[in-house]
RODO-2510 file (C-alpha; in nm, 4 decimals, decimal comma):
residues 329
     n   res          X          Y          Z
     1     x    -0,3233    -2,0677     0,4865
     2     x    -0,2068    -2,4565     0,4610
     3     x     0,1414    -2,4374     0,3766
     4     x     0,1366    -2,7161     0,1485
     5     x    -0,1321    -2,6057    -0,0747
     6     x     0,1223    -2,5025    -0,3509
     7     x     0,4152    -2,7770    -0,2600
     8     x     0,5605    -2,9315    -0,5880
     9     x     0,3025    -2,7363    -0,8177
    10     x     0,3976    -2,5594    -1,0833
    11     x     0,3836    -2,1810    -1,0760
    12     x     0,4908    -1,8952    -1,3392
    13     x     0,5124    -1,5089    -1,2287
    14     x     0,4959    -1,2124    -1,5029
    15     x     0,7107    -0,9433    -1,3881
    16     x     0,8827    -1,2189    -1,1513
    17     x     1,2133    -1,0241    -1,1105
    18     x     1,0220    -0,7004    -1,0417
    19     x     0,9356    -0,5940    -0,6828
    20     x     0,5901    -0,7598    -0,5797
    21     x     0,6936    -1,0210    -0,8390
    22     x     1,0226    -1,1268    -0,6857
    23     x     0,8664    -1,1352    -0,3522
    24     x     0,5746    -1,3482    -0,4495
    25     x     0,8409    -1,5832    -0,5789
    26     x     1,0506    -1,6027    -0,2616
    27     x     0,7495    -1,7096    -0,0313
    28     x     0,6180    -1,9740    -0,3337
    29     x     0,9898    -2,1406    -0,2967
    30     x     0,9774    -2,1395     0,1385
    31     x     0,6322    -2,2909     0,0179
    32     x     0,7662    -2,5723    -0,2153
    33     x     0,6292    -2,4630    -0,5335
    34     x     0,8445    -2,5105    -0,8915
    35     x     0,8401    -2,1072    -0,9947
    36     x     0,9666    -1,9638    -1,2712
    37     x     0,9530    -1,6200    -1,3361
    38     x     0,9470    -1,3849    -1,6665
    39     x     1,0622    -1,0329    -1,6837
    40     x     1,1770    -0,8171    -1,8940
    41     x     1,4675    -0,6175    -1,7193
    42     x     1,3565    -0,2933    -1,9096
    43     x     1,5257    -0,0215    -1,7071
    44     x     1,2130     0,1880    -1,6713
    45     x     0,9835    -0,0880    -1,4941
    46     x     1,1626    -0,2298    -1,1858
    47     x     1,3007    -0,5744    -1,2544
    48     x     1,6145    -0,5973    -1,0974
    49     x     1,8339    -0,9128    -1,0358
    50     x     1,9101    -0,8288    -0,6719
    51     x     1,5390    -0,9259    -0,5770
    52     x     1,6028    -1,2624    -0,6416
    53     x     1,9571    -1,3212    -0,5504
    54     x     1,9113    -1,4638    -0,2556
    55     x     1,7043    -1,7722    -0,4053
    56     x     1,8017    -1,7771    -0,8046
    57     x     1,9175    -2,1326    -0,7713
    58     x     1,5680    -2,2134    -0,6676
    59     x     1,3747    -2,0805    -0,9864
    60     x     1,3766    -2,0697    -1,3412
    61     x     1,4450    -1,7515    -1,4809
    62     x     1,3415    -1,6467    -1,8731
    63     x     1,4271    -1,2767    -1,9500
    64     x     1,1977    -1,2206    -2,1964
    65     x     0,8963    -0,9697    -2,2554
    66     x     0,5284    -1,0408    -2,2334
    67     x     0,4339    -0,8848    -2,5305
    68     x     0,6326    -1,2106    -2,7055
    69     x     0,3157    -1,4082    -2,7691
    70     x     0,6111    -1,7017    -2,8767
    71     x     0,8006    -1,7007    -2,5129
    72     x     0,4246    -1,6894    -2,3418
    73     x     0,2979    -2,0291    -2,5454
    74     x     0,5987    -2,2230    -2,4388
    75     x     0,6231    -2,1003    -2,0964
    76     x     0,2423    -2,1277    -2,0101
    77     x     0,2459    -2,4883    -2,0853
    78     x     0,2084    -2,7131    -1,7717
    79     x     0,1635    -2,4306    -1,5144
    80     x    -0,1146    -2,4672    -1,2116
    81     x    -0,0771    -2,1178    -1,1498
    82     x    -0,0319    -1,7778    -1,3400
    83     x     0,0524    -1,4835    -1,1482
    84     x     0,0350    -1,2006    -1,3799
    85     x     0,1908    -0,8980    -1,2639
    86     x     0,4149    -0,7506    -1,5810
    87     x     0,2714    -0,4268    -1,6471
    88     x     0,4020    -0,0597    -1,7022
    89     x     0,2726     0,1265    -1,3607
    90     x     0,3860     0,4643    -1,4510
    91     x     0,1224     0,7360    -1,4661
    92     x     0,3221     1,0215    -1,5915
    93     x     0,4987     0,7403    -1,8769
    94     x     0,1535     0,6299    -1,9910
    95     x     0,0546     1,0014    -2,0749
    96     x     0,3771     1,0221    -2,2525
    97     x     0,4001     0,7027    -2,4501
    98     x     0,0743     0,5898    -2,4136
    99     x     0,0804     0,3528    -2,7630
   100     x     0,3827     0,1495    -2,4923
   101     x     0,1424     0,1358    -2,2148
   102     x    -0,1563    -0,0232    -2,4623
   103     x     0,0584    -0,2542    -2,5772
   104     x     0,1844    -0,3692    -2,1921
   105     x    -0,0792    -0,3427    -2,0206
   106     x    -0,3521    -0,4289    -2,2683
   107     x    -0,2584    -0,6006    -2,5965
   108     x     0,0238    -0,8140    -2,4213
   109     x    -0,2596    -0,8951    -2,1160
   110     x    -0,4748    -1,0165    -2,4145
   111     x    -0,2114    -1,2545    -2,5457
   112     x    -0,1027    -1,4111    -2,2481
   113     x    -0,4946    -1,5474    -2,1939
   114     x    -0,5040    -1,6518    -2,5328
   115     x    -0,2029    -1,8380    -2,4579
   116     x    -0,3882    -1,9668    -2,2047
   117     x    -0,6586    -2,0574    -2,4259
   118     x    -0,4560    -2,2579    -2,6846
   119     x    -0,1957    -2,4235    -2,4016
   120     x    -0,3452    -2,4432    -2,0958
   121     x    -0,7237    -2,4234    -2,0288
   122     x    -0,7145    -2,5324    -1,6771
   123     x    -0,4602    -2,2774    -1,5349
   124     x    -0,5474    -2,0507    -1,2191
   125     x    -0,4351    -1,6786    -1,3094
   126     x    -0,4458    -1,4255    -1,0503
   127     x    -0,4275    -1,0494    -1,2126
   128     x    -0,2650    -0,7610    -1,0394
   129     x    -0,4741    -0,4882    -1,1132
   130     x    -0,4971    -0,1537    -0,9721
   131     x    -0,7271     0,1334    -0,7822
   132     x    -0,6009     0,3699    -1,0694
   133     x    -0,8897     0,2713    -1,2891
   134     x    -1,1949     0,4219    -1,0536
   135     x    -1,0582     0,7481    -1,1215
   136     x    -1,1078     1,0358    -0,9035
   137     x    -1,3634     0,8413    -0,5704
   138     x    -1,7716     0,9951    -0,5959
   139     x    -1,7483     0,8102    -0,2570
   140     x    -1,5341     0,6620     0,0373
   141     x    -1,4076     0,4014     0,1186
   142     x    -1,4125     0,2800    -0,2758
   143     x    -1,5649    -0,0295    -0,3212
   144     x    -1,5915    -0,2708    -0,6101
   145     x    -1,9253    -0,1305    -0,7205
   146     x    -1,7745     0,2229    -0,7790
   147     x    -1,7683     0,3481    -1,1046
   148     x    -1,4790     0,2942    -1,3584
   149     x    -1,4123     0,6375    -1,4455
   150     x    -0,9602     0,6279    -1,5078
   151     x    -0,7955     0,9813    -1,5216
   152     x    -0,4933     0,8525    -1,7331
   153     x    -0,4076     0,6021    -1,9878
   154     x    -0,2485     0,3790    -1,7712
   155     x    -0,6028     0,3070    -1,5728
   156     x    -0,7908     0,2734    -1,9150
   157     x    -0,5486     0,0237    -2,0413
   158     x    -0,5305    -0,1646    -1,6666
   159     x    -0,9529    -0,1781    -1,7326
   160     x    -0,9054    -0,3532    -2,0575
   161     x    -0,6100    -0,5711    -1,9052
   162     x    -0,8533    -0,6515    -1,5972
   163     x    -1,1569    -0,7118    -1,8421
   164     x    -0,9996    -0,9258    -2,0555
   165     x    -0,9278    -1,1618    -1,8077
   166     x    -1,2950    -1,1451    -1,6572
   167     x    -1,4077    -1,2412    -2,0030
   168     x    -1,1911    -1,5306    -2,0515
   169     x    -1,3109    -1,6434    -1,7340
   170     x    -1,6966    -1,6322    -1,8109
   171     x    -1,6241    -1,7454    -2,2220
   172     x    -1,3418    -1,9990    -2,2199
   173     x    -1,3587    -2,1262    -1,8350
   174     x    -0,9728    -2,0208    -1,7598
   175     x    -1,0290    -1,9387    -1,3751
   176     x    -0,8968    -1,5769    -1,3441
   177     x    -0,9197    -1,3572    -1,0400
   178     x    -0,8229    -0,9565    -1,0469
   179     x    -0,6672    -0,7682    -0,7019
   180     x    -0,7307    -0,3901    -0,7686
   181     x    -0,4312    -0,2875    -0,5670
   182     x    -0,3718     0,0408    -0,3748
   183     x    -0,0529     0,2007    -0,2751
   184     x     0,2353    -0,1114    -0,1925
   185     x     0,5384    -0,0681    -0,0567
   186     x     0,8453    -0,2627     0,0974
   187     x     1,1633    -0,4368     0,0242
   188     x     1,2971    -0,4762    -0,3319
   189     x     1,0445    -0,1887    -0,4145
   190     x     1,2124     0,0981    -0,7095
   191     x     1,3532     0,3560    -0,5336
   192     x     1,5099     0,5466    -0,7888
   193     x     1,2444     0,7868    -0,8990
   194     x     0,8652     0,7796    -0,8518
   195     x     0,7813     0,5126    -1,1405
   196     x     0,6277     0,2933    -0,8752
   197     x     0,5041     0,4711    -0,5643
   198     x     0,6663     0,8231    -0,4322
   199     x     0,6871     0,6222    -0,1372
   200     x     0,9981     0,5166    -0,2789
   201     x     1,1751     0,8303    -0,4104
   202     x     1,0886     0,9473    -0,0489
   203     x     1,2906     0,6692     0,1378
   204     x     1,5766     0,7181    -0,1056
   205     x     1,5994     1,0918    -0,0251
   206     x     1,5568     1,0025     0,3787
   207     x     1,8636     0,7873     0,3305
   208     x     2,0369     1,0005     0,1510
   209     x     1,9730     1,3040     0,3848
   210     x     1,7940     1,5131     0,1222
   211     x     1,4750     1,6380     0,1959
   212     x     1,1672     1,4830     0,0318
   213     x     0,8977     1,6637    -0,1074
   214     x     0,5500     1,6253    -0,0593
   215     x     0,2629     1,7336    -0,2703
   216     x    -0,0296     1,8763    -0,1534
   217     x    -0,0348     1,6403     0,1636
   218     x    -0,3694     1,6960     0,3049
   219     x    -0,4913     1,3882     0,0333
   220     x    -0,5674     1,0745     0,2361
   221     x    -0,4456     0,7179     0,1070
   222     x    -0,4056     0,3507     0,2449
   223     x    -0,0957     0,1902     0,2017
   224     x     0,0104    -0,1986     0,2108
   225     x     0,2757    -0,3469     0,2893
   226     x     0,4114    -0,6273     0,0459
   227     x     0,3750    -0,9400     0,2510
   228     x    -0,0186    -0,8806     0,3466
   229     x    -0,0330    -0,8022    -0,0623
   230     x     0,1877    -1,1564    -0,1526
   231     x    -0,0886    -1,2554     0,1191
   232     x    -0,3560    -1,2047    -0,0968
   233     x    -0,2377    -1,3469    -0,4396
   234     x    -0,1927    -1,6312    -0,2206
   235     x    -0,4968    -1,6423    -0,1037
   236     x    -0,6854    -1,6002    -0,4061
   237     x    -0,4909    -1,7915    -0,5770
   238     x    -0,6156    -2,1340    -0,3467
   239     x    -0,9793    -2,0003    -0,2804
   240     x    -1,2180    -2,1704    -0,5878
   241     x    -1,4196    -1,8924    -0,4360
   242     x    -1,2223    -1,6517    -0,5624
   243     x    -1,2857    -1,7341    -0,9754
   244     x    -1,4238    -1,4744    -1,1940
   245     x    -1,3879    -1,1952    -0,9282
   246     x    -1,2515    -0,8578    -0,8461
   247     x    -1,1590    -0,7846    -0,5347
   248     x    -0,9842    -0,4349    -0,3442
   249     x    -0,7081    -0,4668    -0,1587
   250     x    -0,7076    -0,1776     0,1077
   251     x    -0,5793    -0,1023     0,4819
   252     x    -0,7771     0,0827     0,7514
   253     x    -0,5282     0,2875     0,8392
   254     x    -0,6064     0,5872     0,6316
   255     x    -0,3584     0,9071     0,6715
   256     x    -0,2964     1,2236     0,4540
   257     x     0,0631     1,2487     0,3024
   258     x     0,1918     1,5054     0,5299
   259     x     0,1037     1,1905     0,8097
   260     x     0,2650     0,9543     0,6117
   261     x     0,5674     1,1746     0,5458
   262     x     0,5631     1,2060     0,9822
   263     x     0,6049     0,8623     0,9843
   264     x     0,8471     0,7605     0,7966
   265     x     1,0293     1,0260     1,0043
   266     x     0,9625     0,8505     1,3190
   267     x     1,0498     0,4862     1,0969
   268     x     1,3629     0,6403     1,0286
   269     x     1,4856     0,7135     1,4024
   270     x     1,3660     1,0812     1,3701
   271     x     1,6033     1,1359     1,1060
   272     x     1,4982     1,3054     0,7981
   273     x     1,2754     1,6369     0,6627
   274     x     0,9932     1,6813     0,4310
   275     x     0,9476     1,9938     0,2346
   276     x     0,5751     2,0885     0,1597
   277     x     0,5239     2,1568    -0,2315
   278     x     0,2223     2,3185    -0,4618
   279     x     0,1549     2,0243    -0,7397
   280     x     0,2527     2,0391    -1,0426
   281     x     0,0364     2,1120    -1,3071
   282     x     0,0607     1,8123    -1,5641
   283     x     0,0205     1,5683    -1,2333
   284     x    -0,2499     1,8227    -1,0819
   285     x    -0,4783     1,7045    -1,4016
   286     x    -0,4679     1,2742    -1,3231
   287     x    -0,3989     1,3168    -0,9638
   288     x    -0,7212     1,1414    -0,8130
   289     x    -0,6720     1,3272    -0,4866
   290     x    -0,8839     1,1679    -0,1499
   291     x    -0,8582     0,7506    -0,1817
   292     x    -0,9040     0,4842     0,0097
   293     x    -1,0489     0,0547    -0,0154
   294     x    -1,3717    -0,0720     0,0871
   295     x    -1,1842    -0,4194     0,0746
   296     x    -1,4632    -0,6077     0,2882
   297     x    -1,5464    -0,8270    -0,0322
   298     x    -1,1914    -1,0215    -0,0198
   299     x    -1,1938    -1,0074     0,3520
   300     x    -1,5149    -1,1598     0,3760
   301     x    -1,5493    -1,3973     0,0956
   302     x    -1,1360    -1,5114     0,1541
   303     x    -1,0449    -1,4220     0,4959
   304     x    -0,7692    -1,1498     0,3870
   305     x    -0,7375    -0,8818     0,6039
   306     x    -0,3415    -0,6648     0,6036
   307     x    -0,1338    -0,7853     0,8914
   308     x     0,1201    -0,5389     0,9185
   309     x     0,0841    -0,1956     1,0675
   310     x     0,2165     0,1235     0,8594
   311     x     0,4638     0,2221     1,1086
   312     x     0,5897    -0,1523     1,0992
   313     x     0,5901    -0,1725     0,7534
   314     x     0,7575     0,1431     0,7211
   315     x     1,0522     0,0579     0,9975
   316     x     1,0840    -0,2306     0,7900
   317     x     1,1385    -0,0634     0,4697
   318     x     1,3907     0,1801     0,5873
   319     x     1,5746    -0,0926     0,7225
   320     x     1,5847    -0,3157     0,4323
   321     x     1,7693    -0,0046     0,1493
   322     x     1,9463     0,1373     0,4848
   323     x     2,1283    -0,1869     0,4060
   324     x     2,0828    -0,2309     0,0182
   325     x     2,0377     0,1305    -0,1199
   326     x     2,3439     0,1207    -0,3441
   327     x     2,1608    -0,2080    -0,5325
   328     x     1,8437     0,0282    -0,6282
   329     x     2,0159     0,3118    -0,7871
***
């Protein structure tokens, strides 16, 4: 990637103070870009100050939410680049307030490109979508030609969110590009509870000597780590390949939980135990059990391919809230 392809332009990040947000922000400043970020700071989706500490006095921070159409027509004005990541990721919340999740991660999407529309016709948006909408796989690896078949409001709303900005493309010409992302994890990620990943509510437990649970565990996923992911928005981001495209993002190392849970074990020195557990019922009926990413469209058509190994990105992980835990909870 040339370094200076985003030096002095100007770049605005949805759910900027939230964990893939913030660290999409940190490399765009190392990278010379002018970034200001939007968020929210509602408790329940991630956005926490801490992410961005370390570089605040390098970006422009609004706290505001996306579903203000008003804050989004001001701050959309003048932007190269739109990286649209605000959205409510919680499976279990969108089955319980699922008229919150439409409006987040559907209605909200919808304004933003129609600010977009009315402001700024010639801005690049890259969409951070998710695997949650193909439902339970009819095949693996899942590629983009799998059908759309979500198991929970959350991926029917992320569908409309996704489509909306494939139709703006095609209608109004405002170059949009959708990652359907699988299981991230790393630094700055919510630990607290399992509104992001259970990735998360495992490390917390592993540094808090309590032993984690897993459920099931024989179901296989792929994981990435959060730099190959701020990779890819990158990457798409630059490509004029990339316009009016979906693309998975995916890892070829494919394990089953209980593996996973092994290895984050080993990350953590051999310190730590996992307790096997039945699932519950109300996350038996959306769980989409096997999954894992054909991504050979984006690494063919954009060179992206994940850099990191697991165990690496895991080490990393546990190192990063060894050090910071108290800041996540």
């Amino acid at each position: 990637m040339e370094t200076n392809h985003f030096d002095n332009k100007n770049v605005l990040i949805t759910g900027g103070i939230g964990f893939i947000g913030s660290q999409l922000a940190k490399r765009l400043v190392s990278l010379g870009a002018n970034v200001t970020v939007i968020d929210s700071l509602i408790p329940e989706y991630g956005g926490n100050m801490c992410n961005i500490s370390e570089f605040s006095q390098n970006i422009t921070v609004n706290i505001s939410d996306v579903r203000d159409s008003h804050s989004m027509k001001y701050l959309i004005q003048g932007k190269d680049y739109l990286f649209n990541l605000a959205g409510q990721t919680s499976h279990m919340d969108s089955m319980q307030n699922p008229f919150t999740d439409l409006e987040i991660n559907a209605k909200a999407q919808l304004s933003i490109l129609e600010a977009c529309r009315q402001y700024n016709q010639n801005i690049q948006v890259v969409f951070a979508s998710t695997r949650q909408l193909y439902g339970r796989p009819q095949y693996l690896p899942v590629d983009e030609k799998h059908p759309i078949r979500p198991v929970d409001v959350n991926g029917v709303n992320k569908v409309a969110g996704e489509e909306y900005h494939m139709l703006y493309n095609d209608v109004y010409g405002i170059r949009s590009t959708a990652l359907r992302l699988t299981n991230t994890f790393g630094p700055a990620m919510r630990v607290k509870d399992a509104r992001q990943t259970f990735v998360g509510i495992w490390i917390k437990n592993i540094l808090e000597g309590i032993p984690f649970e897993v459920w099931g565990g024989d179901q296989l996923r792929d994981f990435n780590y959060v730099e190959d992911v701020v990779d890819a928005f990158l990457i798409a981001a630059e490509s004029p390949v990339s316009k009016g495209k979906v693309y998975n993002l995916g890892s070829d190392e494919v394990v089953s939980l209980k593996k996973l849970a092994d290895l984050l074990i080993e990350a953590n020195g051999g310190k730590g135990e996992w307790i096997l557990r039945q699932f519950p019922e109300e996350r038996k009926k959306i769980d989409i059990g096997d999954y894992y990413a054909d991504y050979s469209l984006i690494k063919n058509e954009l060179g992206w391919t994940p850099k990191v190994t697991l165990i690496s990105a895991l080490e990393q992980t546990i190192g990063y809230f060894a050090e910071n835990l108290p800041l996540y909870l």
